[in-house]
C-alpha atoms as one frame of an Amber mdcrd trajectory, in Angstrom:
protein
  -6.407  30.001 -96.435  -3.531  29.881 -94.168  -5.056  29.750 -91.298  -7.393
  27.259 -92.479  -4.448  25.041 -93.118  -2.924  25.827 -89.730  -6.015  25.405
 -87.398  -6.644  21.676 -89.738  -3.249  20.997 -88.781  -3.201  21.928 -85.133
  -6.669  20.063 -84.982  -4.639  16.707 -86.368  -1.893  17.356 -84.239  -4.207
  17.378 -81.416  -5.764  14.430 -82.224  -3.174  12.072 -82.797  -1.744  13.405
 -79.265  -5.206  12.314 -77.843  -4.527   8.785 -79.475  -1.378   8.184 -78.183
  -2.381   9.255 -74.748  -5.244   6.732 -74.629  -2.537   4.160 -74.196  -1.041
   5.495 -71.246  -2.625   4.430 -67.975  -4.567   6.863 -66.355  -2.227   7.842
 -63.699   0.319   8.749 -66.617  -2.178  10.405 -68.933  -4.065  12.926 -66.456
  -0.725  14.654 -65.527   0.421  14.611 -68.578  -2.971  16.385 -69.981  -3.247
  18.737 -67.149   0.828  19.866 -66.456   1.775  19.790 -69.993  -1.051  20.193
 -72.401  -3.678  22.896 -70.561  -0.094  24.417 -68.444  -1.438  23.737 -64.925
   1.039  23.550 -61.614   2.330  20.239 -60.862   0.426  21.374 -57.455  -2.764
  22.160 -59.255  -2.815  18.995 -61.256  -2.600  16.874 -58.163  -5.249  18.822
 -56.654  -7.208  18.326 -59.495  -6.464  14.052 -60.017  -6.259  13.041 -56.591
  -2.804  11.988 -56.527  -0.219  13.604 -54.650   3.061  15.802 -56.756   5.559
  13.842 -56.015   2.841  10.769 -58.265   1.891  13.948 -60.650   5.912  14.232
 -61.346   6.622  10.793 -61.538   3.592   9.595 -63.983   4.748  12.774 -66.149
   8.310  11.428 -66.257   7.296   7.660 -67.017   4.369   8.720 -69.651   6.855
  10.692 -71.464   9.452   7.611 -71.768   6.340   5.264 -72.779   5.257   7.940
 -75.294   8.740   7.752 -76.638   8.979   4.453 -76.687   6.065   3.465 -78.565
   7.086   6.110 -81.083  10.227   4.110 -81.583   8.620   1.056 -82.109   6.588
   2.822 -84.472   9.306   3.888 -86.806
């Protein structure tokens, strides 16, 4: 049963992650997904969305702080 209640868990975890990064623009939310979720190179993730490391960086930095701040406003 305890893993049962930790893979249900994880799974809602995951899932309200997926939520919030639906309102990110895409330039935020496919570095985010790719650097930080699935652990890929900041040179691999701009390899893999088109946009160059210095835009994977940046729209990692800025989707964080949106993140952040619509958890705020949340509260």
């Amino acid at each position: 049963m305890i893993f049962t209640t930790v893979d249900h868990e994880a799974a809602e975890a995951r899932h309200d992650i997926e939520k919030l990064l639906q309102l990110l623009p895409h330039r935020q939310r496919l570095p985010i997904l790719c650097v930080k979720l699935e652990g890929a190179s900041v040179s691999d993730a701009a390899r893999r969305t088109g946009l160059s490391e210095s835009a994977v960086k940046v729209g990692i930095h800025r989707g964080i702080k949106a993140l952040a701040a619509k958890l705020r406003s949340m509260a």
